[in-house]
C-alpha positions in Angstrom: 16.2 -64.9 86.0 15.7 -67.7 83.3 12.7 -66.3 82.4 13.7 -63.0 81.9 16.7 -64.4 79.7 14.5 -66.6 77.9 12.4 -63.6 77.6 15.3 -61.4 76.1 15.9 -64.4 73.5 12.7 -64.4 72.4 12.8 -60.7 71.7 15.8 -60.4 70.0 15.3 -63.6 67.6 12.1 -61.4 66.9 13.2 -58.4 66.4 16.2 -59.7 64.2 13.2 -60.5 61.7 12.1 -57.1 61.7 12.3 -54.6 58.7 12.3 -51.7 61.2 16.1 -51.0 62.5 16.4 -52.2 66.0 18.7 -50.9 68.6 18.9 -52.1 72.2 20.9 -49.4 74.7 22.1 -48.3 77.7 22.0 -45.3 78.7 25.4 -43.7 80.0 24.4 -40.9 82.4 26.9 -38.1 83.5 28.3 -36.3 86.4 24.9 -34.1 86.9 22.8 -37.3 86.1 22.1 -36.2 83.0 22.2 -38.6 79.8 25.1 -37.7 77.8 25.5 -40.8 75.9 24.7 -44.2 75.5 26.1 -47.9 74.2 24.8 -50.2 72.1 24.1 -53.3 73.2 22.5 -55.2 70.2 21.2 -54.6 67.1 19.3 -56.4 64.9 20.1 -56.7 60.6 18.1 -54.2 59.7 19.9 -51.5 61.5 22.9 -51.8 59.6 21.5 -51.9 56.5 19.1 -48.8 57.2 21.8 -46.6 58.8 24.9 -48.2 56.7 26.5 -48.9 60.5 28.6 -52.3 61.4 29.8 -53.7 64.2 28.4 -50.8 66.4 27.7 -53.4 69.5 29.5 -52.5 72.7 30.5 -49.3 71.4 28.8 -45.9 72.8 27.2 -43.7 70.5 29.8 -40.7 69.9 32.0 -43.4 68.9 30.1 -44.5 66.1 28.7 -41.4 65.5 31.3 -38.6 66.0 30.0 -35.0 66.9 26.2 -36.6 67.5 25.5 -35.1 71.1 26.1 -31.9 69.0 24.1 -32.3 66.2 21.2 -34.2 67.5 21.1 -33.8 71.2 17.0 -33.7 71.8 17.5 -38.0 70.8 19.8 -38.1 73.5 17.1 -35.8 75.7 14.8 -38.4 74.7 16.3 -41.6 75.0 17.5 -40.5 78.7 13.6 -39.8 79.9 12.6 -43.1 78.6 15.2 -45.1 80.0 14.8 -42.7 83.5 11.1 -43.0 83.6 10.0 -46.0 81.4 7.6 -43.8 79.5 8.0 -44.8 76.1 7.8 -42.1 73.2 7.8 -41.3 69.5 9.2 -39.0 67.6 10.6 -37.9 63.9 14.8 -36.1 64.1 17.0 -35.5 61.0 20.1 -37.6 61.3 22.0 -35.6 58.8 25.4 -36.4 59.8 23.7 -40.2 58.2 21.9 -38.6 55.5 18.7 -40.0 57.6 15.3 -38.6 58.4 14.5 -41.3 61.1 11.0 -42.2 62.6 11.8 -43.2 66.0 9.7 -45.2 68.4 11.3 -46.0 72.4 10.5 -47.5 75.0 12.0 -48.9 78.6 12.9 -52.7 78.7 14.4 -52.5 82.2 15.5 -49.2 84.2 18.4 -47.4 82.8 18.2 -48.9 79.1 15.9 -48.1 76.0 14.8 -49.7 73.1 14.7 -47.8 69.2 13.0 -48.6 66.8 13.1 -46.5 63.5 12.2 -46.2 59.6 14.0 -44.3 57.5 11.2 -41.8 56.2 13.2 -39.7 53.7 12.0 -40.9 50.8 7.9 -40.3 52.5 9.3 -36.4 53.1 11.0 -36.4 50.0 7.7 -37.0 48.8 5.6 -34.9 50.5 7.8 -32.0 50.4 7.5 -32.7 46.7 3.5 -32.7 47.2 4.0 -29.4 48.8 5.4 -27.9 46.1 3.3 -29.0 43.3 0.2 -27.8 46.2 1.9 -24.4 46.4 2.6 -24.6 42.2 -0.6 -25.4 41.5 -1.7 -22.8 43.7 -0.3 -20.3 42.2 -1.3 -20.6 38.8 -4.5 -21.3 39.9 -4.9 -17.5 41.4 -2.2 -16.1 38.5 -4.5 -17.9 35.7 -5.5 -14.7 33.8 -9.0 -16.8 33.5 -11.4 -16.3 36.7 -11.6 -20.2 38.0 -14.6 -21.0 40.2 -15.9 -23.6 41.7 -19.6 -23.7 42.8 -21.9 -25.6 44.8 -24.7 -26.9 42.4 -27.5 -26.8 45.4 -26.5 -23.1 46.5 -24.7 -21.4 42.8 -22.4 -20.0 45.8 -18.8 -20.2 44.8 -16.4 -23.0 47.3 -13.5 -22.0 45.6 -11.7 -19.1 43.5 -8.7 -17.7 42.3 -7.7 -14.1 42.7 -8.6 -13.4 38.9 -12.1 -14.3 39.6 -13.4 -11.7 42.3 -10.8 -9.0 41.0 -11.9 -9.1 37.4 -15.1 -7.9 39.3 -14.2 -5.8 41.8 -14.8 -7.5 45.1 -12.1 -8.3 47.6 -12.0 -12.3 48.6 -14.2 -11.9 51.6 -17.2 -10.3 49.5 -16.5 -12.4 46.6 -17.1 -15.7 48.9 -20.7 -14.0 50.3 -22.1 -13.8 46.9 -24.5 -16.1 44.6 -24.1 -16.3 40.9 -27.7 -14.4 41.0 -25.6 -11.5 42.7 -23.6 -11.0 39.5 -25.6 -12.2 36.7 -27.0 -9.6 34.4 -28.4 -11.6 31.8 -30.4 -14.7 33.6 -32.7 -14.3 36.6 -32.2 -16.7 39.3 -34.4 -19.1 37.9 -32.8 -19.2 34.9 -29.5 -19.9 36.7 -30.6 -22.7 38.5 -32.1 -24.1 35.4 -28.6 -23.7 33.6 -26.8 -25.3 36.5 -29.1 -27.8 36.3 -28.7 -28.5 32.7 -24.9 -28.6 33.5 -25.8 -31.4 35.8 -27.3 -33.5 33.1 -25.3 -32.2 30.2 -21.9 -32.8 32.0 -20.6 -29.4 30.6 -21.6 -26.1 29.2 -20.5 -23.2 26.7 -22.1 -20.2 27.0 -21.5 -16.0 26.9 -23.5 -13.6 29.5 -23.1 -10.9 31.1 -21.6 -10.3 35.0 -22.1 -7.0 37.0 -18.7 -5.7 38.4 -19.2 -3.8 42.4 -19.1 -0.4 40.6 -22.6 -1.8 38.3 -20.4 -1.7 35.1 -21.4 -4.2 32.7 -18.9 -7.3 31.5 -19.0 -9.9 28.8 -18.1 -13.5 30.3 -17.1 -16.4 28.2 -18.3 -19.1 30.4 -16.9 -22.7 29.9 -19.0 -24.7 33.3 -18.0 -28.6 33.6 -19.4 -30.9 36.4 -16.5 -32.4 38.7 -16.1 -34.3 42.0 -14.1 -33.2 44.7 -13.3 -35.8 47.3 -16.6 -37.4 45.8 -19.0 -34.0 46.0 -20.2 -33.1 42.5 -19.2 -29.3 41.9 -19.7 -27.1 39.1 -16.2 -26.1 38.1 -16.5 -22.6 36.1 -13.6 -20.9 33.4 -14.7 -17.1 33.3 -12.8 -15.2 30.5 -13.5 -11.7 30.0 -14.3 -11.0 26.4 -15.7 -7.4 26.5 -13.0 -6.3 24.3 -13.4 -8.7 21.6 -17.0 -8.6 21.5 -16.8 -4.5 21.2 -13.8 -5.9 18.4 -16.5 -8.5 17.0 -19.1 -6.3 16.8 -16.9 -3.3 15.0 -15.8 -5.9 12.9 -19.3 -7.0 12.3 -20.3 -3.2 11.3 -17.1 -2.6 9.5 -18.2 -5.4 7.1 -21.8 -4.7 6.8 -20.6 -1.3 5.6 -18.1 -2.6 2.9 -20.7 -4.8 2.0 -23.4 -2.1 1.7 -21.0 -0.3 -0.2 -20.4 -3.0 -2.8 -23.4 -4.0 -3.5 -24.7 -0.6 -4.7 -22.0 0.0 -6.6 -22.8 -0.1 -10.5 -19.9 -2.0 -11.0 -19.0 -5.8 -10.9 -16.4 -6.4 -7.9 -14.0 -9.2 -7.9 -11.3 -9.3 -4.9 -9.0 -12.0 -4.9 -6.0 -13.1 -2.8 -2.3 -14.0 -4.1 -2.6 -17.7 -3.7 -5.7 -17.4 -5.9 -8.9 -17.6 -3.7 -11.6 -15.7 -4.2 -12.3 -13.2 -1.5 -15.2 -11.6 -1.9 -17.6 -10.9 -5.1 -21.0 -8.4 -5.4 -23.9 -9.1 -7.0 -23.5 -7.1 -9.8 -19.9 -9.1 -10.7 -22.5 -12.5 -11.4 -25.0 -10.6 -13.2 -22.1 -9.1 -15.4 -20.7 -12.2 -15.7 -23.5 -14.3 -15.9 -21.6 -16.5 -13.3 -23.2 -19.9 -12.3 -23.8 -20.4 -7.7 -21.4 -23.1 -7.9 -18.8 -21.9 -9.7 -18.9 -18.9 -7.1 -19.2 -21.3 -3.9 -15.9 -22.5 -5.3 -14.1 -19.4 -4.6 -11.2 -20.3 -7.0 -10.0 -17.7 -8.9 -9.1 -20.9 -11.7 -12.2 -21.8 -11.8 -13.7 -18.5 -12.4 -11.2 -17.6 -15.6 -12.2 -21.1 -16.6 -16.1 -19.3 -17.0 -15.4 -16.3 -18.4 -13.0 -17.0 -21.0 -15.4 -18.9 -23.0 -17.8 -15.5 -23.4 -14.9 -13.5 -24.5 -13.7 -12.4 -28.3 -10.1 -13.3 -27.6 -9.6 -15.6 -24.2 -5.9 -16.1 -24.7 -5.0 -12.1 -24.7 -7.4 -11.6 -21.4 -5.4 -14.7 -19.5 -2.1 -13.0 -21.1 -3.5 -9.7 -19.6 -4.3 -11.2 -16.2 -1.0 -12.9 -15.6 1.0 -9.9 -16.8 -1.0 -7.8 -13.5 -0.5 -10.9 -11.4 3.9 -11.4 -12.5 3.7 -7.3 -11.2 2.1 -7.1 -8.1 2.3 -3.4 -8.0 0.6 -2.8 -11.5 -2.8 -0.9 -11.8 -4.6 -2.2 -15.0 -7.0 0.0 -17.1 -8.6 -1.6 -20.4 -11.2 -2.9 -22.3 -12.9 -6.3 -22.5 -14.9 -7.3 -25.3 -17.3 -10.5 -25.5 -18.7 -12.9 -28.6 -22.3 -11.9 -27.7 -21.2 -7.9 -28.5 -20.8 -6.3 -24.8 -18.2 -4.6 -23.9 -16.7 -4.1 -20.3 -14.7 -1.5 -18.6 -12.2 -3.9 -16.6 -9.6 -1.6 -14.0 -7.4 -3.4 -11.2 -5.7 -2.7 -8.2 -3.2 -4.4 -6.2 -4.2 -5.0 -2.3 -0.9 -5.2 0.0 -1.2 -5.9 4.2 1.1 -4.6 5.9 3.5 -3.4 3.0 3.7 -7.2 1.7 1.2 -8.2 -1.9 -2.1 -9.7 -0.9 -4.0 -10.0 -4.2 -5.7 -8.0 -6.4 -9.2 -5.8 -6.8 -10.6 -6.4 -10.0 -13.7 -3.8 -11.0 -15.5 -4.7 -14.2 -18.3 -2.0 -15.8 -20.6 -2.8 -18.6 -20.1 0.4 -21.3 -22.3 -1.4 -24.1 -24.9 1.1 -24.3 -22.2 3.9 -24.0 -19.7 1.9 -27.2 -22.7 1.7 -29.5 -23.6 5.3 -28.9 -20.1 5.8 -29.8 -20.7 3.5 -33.1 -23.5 5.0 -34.2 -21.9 8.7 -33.5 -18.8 7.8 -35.8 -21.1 6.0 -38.5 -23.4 8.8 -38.5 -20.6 11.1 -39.2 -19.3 9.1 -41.6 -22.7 9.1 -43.9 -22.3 12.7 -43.4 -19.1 13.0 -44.6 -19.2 10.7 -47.4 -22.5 12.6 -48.5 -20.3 15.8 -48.7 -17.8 14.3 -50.4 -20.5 12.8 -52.9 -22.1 16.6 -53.2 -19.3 18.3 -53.5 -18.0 16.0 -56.3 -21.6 16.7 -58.0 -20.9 20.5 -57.3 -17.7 20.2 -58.6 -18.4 18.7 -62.2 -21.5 20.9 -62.3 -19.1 24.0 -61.8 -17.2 22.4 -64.3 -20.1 22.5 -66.5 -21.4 25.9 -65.6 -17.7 27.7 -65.6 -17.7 29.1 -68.9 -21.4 30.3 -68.7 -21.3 32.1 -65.1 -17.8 32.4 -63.3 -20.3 33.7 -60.4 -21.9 30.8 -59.8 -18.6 28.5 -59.6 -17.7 31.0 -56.6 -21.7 30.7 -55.5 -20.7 26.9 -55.4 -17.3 27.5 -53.4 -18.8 28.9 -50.7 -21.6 26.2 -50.3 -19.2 23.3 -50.4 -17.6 25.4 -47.4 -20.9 25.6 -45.7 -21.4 21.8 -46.4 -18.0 21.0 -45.1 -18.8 23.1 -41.9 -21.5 21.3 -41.1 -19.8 17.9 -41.7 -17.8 19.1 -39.4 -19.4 20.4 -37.1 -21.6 17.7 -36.9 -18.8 15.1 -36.6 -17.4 17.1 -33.7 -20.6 17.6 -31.7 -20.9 14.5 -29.4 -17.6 15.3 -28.1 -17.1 19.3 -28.4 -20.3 19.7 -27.3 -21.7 16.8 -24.9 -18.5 16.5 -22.7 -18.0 20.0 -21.6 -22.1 19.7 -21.2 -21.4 16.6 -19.1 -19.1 18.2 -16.9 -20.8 21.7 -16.7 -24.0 20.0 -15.5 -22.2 17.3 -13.1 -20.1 20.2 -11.4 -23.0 22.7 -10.9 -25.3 19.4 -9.8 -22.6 18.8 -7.2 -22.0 22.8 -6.3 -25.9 22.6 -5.9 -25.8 19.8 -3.6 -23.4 21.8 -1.2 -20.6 19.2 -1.7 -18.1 21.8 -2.5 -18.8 24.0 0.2 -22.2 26.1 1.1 -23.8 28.5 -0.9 -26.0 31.3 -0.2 -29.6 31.4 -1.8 -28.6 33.7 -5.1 -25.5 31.8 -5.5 -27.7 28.3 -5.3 -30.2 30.3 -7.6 -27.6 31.2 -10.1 -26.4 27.8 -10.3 -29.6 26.1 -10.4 -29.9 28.1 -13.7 -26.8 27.3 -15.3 -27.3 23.3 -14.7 -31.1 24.1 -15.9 -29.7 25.4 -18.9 -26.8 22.7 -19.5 -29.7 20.1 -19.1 -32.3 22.3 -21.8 -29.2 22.4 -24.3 -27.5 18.4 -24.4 -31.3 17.7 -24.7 -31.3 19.8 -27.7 -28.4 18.2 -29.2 -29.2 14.8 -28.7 -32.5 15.0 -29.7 -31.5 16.8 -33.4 -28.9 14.1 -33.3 -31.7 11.5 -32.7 -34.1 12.7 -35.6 -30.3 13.0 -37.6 -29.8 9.2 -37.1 -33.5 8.3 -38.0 -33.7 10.4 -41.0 -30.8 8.8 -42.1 -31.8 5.0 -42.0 -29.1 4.2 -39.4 -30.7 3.8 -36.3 -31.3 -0.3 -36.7 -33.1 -2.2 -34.7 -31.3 -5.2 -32.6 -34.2 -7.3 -31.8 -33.5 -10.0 -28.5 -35.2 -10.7 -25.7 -36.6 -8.0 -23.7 -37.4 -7.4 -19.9 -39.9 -4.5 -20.5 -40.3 -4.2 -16.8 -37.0 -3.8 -16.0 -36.2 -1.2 -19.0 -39.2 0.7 -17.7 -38.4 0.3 -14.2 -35.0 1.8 -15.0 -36.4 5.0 -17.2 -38.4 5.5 -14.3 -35.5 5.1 -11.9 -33.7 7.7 -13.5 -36.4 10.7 -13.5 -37.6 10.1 -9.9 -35.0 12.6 -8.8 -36.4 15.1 -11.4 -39.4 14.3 -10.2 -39.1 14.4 -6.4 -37.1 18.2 -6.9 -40.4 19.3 -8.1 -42.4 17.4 -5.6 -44.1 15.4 -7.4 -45.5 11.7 -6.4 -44.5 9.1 -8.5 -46.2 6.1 -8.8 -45.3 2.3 -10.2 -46.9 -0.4 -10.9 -46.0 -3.4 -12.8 -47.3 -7.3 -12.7 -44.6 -9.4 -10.9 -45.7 -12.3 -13.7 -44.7 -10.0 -16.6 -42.9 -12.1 -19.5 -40.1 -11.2 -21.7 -40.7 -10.3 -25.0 -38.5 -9.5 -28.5 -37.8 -6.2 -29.1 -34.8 -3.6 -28.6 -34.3 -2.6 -25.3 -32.1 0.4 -26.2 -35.1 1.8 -28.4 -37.6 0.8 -26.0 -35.4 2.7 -23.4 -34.7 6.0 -25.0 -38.8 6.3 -26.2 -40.0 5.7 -22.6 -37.7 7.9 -20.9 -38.7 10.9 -23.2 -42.2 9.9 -22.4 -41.4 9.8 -18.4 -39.2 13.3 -18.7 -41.7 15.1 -20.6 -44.3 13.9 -18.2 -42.4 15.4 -15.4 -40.9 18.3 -17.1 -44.8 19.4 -17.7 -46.1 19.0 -14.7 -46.2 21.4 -11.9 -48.0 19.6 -9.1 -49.5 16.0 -8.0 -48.2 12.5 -9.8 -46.7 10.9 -12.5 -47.4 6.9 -13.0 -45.9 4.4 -15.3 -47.9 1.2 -15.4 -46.8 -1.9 -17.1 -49.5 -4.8 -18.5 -48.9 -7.5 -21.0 -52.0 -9.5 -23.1 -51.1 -12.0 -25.8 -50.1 -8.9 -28.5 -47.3 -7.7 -26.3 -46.8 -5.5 -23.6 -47.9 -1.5 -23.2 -46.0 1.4 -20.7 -48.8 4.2 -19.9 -47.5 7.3 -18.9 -50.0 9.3 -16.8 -49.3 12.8 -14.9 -51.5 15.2 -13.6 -49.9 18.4 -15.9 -51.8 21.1 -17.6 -52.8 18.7 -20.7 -53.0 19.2 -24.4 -56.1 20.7 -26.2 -58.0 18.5 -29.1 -56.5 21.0 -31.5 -53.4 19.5 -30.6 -53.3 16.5 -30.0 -52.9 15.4 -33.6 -49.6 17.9 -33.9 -47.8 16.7 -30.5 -45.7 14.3 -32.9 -44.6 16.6 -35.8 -41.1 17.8 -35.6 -40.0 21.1 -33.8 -43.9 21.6 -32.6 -44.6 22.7 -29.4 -48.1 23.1 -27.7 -48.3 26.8 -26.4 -49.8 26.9 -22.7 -53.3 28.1 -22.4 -52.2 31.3 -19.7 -49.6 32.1 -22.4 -45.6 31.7 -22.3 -43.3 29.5 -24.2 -43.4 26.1 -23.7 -40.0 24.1 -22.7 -38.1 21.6 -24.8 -37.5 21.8 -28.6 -40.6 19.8 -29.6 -38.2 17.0 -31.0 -38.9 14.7 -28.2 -42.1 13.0 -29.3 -41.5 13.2 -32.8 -38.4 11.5 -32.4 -40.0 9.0 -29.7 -42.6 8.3 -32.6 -40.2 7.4 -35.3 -38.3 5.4 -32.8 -41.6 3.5 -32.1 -42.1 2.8 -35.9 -38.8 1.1 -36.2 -39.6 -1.6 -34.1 -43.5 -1.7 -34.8 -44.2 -0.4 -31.3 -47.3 2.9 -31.4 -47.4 5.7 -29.1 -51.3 6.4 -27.7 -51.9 10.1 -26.2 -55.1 10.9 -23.9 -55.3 14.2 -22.5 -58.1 16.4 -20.8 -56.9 19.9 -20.6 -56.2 21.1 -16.6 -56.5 17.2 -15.1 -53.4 16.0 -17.3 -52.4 13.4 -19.9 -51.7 9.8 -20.6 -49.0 8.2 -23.5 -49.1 4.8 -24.0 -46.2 2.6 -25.8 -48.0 -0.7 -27.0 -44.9 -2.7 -27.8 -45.5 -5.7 -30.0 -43.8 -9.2 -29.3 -42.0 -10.2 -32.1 -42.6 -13.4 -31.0 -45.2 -13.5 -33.0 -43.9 -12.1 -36.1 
């Protein structure tokens, strides 16, 4: 009996230390035997301060606890089997009238009583009920990510993990998806090659790559692949993002052909393009904008519109009225600008801008810039030409008039003889003055509109309608040629047509005469054949002169002949350079050859017929040849063809 006591004292000084809430009870049993209550016999510190209870010893339970048989009664179930039977037990209950969830352990200290002692675990279930959620949260984005998420085994490529966007984006329910091997789906890499990537991973750590994954049904996907190496509870897996990017590559790639086609389109334009966005960077230029412009790479690579002005300004006649110009367009983002440019060197360009707007709001400006040199000394020389004319009528008709003056009082007749021929003179004046424009532009257009009613871009036309037109622009083409050439030999004979002697890219001039009568050329069927030395040199000469004299050279070459090839070749020695024109037409007689230059002649064709053209072409080709000290060569061997050669002289070496 001591020893038990002594026993008992040992355990409660003990259990008074513990951190655990102790309870020692006895178990109140009732009518039935059953265990209905029970009364606490000691406690130890801790149990007050874990359940917040005080002075509960020698008081039963549903004292200290009202309403706790109802609201807990499987404790009560248990406490009574322990302290029936002595089997001890262990078990979790919610005290919520306490705000408690208790960990209880019980056991028998002597028949009819029972010893708890509990934790308070609400803060561990807090917890994990917390962990729960974030499992269940994490869950579900992982399956609702619109990115398939996989995780593979790097020994088998088989997957250990997905979410639902990963074998759906395919086409395979979750039980097929977790059969498969990355070989199964790959389109792009054999197995091999997959194993060597997933090795690489390995090493690497992590991987960016695009291929291509078969869907169940066979179609085809693109797969943005981002792979990373991982642990998982210390296993190294391959943890795999797979976006589907089929639509932006088909986006890419239309985006990639929309470009090449805008860029095709700009680059064989004949005009400089400069496009240029509201805050003043340079979008996009062609080549032919830095020829024009004679624009340096780096002031390009820039891509500043500043920078550019900066350039071009200092070529121009008056800088401070283009900048004017440019910020007018720029203060009125809606304005379309139409004008001429002219530079210190003599060029002239057509400059015409547009404004660019996305989506309804200003985005900049497309500038187009063509060089109309050629076209506003041809215009020059037109008005000077008829102003010679008209100042040598006004200085005949003052010589008429003092000679009728003279002559009145001897013959009234020939005062009215003289009348009439200062009329005639005045006509011509006229009619001279007003030929370029009277005459060459409704040319122009009748033989651009028949070209293009010809070419079946206004609509299709039958064989005599295609006939009929053929003959109309074949006879607008036959009569500007006559004009031009009698206002050629017009312009020589008078002493205007000057020379401006600068450096000269012969190859290039001829390569653009040639250029220009290939389609002539190829609508008769006729070969046509170049050659020039890549090495060639400039030289000094006019390149305008040089032009006009080889292209009458290359027309009348293909104008005369009916079948095979015409050939321009280009060479170069230390006098200058030479153009030979060969062709395989009918040729020209001996009897001739020494008349081919005189004005209006034309060789008459051995079966009989009229020969084309006015038989200006090489007598104004010669004269043009003269003025710059250039000669004009003809071969010819009657039914194998003929050769002209230009030797142009470098005045270099004047």
């Amino acid at each position: 009996m001591i020893a038990t006591e002594a026993s008992e004292a040992h355990e409660s000084r003990l259990f008074a230390a513990m951190s655990e809430g102790f309870a020692l009870c006895r178990m109140v049993y009732g009518d039935a035997g059953a265990p209905v209550d029970f009364e606490y016999l000691e406690v130890n510190e801790a149990f007050g301060r874990l359940t917040g209870l005080q002075d509960v010893e020698g008081r039963l339970v549903s004292e200290v606890i009202p309403g706790i048989g109802d609201a807990n009664p499987e404790m009560i179930e248990a406490y009574g089997r322990v302290a029936s039977t002595g089997e001890p037990t262990e078990f979790d209950v919610d005290m919520d009238t306490l705000g408690l969830h208790l960990h209880i352990s019980a056991y028998q200290p002597r028949p009819g009583h029972f010893v708890a002692v509990f934790s308070d675990i609400t803060e561990r279930n807090e917890a994990e009920e917390a962990l729960r959620y974030a499992e269940n949260r994490l869950r579900l984005l992982f399956d609702k990510d619109p990115d398939g998420i996989v995780i593979l085994d790097p020994t088998t490529a088989r997957p250990v993990e997905f979410n639902e966007t990963a074998h759906r984006q395919l086409g395979y329910t979750r039980e097929e998806f977790a059969e498969l091997s990355i070989a199964d789906i790959e389109d792009v890499e054999t197995p091999e090659e997959t194993r060597a990537k997933i090795d690489e991973v390995i090493r690497e750590g992590r991987a960016d790559f695009e291929t291509r994954h078969r869907t169940k049904d066979g179609e085809l996907r693109t797969i943005h692949v981002t792979a990373q190496l991982i642990e998982i509870a210390g296993q190294p897996v391959y943890h795999c993002i797979w976006r589907d990017v089929t639509d932006q590559v088909s986006e890419r790639e239309q985006l990639s052909l929309s470009l090449s086609v805008t860029d095709a389109v700009l680059e064989s334009v004949d005009s400089g393009v400069l496009v240029v966005s509201s805050d003043g960077k340079v979008l996009r230029t062609n080549r032919k904008f830095a020829e024009l412009w004679r624009v340096p790479d780096e002031v390009l690579a820039a891509n500043e519109d500043a920078k550019l002005l900066e350039h071009v300004t200092g070529q121009l006649s008056d800088p401070e009225a283009f900048l004017a110009s440019v910020a007018q367009a720029y203060d009125d983002p809606g304005a379309e600008v139409s004008d001429e440019v002219h530079f210190k060197d003599g060029r002239v360009f057509e400059r015409s801008s547009r404004p660019m707007a996305v989506d309804g709001e200003p985005a900049g400006r497309v500038w187009s810039f063509r060089d109309i040199t050629h076209r506003k000394r041809a215009e020059e020389e037109i008005l000077r030409l008829n102003e010679q004319l008209e100042e040598r009528v006004r200085e005949r008709t003052e010589d008429l008039s003092s000679a009728n003056e003279e002559l009145l009082s001897v013959n009234s007749a020939l005062v009215e003889t003289n009348l009439r021929l200062e009329e005639a003179t005045r006509a011509k004046s006229d009619f001279l003055a007003a030929m370029s424009h009277e005459l060459r532009t409704p040319l122009n257009s009748i033989i651009g509109f028949s070209g293009v009613l010809m070419q079946g871009l206004a609509g299709p036309l039958d064989d005599e309608q295609r006939r009929q037109v053929a003959m109309i622009n074949n006879s607008g083409r036959h009569l500007l040629e006559l004009i031009n050439e009698v206002l050629d030999l017009a312009k020589i004979e008078s002493g205007h047509s000057i020379p401006v002697i600068r450096e000269t890219d012969i190859g290039a001039v001829a390569r653009e005469m040639f250029d220009t009568v290939n389609p002539m050329a190829e609508a008769q069927g006729l070969e046509m054949r170049w050659s020039c030395p890549e090495e060639l040199r400039p030289i000094l000469s006019d390149e305008l002169i040089v032009g006009q004299i080889l292209l009458n050279l290359m027309g009348n070459a293909v104008k005369f002949t009916e079948r095979g090839f015409v050939s321009a070749t280009v060479s170069q020695d230390d006098s200058g350079v030479s153009v030979a024109i060969e062709d395989t037409g009918r040729g020209i007689a001996d009897e001739d050859t020494g008349r081919v230059f005189d004005d209006f002649y034309q060789v008459t064709p051995r079966e009989g017929g009229k020969s084309g053209g006015t038989g200006l072409g090489l007598a104004v080709s010669r004269r043009l040849a003269e003025s710059i000290g250039a000669e004009i060569d003809v071969a010819s061997v009657v039914g194998r063809g003929s050769v002209f050669t230009l030797h142009i002289p470098d005045h270099h070496d004047c």
